[in-house]
C-alpha positions in Angstrom: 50.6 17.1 55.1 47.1 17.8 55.4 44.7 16.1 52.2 41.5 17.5 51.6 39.2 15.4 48.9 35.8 16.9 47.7 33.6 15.1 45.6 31.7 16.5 42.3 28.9 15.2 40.1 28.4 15.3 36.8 26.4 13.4 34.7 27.2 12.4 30.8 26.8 9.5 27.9 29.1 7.5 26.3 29.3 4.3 24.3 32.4 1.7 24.0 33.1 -0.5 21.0 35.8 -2.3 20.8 36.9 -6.6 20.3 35.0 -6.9 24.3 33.0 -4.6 24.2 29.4 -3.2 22.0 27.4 -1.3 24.4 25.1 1.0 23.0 24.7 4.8 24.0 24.2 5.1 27.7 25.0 7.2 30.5 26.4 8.0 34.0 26.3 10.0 36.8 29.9 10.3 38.0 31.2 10.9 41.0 34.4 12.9 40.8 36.9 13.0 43.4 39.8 15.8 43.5 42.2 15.6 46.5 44.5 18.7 47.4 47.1 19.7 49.8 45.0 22.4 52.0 47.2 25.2 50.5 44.2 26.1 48.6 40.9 27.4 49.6 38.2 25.1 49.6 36.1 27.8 47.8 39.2 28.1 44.6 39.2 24.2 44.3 35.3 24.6 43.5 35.8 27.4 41.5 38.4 25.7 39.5 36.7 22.3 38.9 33.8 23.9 37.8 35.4 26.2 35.4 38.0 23.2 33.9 35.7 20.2 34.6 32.2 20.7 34.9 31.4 23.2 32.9 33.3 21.5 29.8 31.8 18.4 30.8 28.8 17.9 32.8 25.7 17.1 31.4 27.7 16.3 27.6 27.9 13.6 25.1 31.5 12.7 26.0 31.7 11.1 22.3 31.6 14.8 21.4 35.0 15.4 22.9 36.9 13.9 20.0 37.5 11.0 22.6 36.8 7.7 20.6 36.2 5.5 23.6 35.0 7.9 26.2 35.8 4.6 29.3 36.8 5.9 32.6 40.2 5.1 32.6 40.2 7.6 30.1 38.0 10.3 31.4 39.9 10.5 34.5 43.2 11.3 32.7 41.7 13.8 30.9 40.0 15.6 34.0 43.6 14.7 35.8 45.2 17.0 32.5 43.1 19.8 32.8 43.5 20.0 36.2 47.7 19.6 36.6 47.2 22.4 34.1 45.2 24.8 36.1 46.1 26.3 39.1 45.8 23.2 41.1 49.1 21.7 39.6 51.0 21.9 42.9 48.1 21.3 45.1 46.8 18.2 43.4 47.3 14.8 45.2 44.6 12.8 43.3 41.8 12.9 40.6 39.3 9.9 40.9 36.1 8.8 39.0 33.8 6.5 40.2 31.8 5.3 37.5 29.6 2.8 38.8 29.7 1.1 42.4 31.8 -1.5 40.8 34.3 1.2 39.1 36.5 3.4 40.2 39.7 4.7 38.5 42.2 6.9 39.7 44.7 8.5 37.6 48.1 7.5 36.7 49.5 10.3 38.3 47.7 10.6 41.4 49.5 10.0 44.5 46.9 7.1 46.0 47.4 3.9 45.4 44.6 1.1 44.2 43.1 0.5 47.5 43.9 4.0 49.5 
């Protein structure tokens, strides 16, 4: 099987608190990694990511999401939901976030493991 993996950006702010954690309001720009079998067009991946991810999220105050802690791990289930929803769900292989150079975090049910 043939993978093809296109990266995104998008850009948005978010603050933990928790026991470890009390970092004020800051943001990212993400880098957003959706991999697909090449039974889709490259051209409806786009169209789709835009319209379930980018749009909805880009350039946000992810605290406005009704997420309380808006961390990565959590962000990339969320774009990994809307997306198994959408007409990627038997196309998907992976959905990825990199966060910072240090952070990365790929969802739970991608088909990647840690260090693919």
């Amino acid at each position: 099987m043939t993978v093809i993996t296109r990266r995104f950006r998008l850009r948005g702010v978010h603050f933990l608190y928790d026991l470890k954690h009390d970092e004020p309001k800051h943001g990212h720009e993400y880098e957003l990694q959706v991999s697909i079998k090449t039974d889709i067009p490259r051209s409806a991946l786009e169209e789709i990511v835009k319209t379930e991810i980018l749009e909805k999220w880009d350039k946000k105050d992810f605290m406005t999401k009704g997420i309380s802690q808006a961390s990565g791990e959590i962000l990339v289930e969320e774009f990994d939901k809307a997306l198994r929803t959408s007409e990627l769900r038997n196309s998907l292989v992976a959905v990825v976030l990199k966060e910072t150079r240090k952070n990365r975090f790929i969802s739970s049910e991608s088909q990647l493991s840690c260090c693919d």
